[in-house]
C-alpha positions as CSV (number, residue, x, y, z in Angstrom):
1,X,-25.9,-16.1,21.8
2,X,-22.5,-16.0,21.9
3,X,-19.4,-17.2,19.6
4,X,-16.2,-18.5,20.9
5,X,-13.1,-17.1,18.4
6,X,-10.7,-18.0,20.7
7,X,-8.4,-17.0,23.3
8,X,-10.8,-15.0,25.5
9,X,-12.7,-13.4,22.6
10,X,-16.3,-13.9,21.9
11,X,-18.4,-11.9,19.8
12,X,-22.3,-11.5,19.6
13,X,-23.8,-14.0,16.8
14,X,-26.2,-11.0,15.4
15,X,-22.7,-9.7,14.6
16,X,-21.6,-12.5,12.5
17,X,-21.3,-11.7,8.7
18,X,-18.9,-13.9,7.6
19,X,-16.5,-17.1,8.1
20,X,-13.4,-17.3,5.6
21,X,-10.9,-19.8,5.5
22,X,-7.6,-17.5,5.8
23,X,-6.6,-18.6,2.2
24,X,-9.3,-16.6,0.8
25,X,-6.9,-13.7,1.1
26,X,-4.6,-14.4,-0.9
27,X,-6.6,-16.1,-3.8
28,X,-8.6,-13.0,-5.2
29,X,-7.8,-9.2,-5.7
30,X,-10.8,-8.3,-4.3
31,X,-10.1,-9.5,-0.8
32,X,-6.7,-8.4,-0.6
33,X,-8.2,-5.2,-1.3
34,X,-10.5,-5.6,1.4
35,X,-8.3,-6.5,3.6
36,X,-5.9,-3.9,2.9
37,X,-8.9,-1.5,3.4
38,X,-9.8,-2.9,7.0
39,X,-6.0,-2.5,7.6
40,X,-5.8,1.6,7.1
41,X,-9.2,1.4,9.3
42,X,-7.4,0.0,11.9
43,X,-10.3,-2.3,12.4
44,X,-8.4,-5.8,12.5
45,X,-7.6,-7.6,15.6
46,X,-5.5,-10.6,15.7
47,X,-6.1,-13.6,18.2
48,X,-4.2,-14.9,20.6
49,X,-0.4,-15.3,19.6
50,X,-0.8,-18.5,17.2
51,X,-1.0,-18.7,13.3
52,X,-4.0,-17.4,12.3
53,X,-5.9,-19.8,10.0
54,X,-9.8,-18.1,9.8
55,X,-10.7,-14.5,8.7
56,X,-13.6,-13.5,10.8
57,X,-15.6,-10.6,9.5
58,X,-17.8,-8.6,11.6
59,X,-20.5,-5.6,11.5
60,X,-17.7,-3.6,13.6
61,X,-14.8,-5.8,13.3
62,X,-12.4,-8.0,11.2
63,X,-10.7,-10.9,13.5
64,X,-8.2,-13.0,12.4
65,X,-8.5,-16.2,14.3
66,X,-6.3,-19.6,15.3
67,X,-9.4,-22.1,15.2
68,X,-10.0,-23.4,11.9
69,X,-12.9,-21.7,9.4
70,X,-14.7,-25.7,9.7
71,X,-14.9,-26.0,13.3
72,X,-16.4,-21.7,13.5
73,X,-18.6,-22.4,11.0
74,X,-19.9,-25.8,13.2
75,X,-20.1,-23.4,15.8
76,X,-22.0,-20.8,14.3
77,X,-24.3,-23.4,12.9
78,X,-25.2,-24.7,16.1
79,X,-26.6,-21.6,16.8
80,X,-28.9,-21.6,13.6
81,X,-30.5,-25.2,14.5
């Protein structure tokens, strides 16, 4: 199965590790580390030309994403059940 991030990227649901709201990044020292990590592994790819509100991590991949963290995770879940 697939999951829709938006604009005209989907990714794999086996891929899926994790759904962040995008506020996580700036509230601990660990994911701005992280982040800043991905960053210098040029392994970030920003969505469509909106404000990005959800961090999307992936086995290959980071995404930053304009649909909201809730309605990813609602789609992810639907996948689960």
């Amino acid at each position: 199965m697939f999951i829709h991030l938006g604009g005209e990227k989907a990714i794999r649901s086996s891929e899926l590790i994790a759904i962040f709201d995008l506020s996580i990044e700036k509230s601990s020292k660990i994911s701005m580390q992280f982040i800043q990590h991905i960053s210098k592994e040029k392994q970030v790819e920003t969505i469509g030309d909106e404000d990005p509100k959800t961090l999307i991590v992936t086995t290959d991949k980071v995404y930053y994403s304009p649909i909201s963290s809730t309605t990813l995770k609602k789609r992810a879940g639907q996948l689960i059940t």
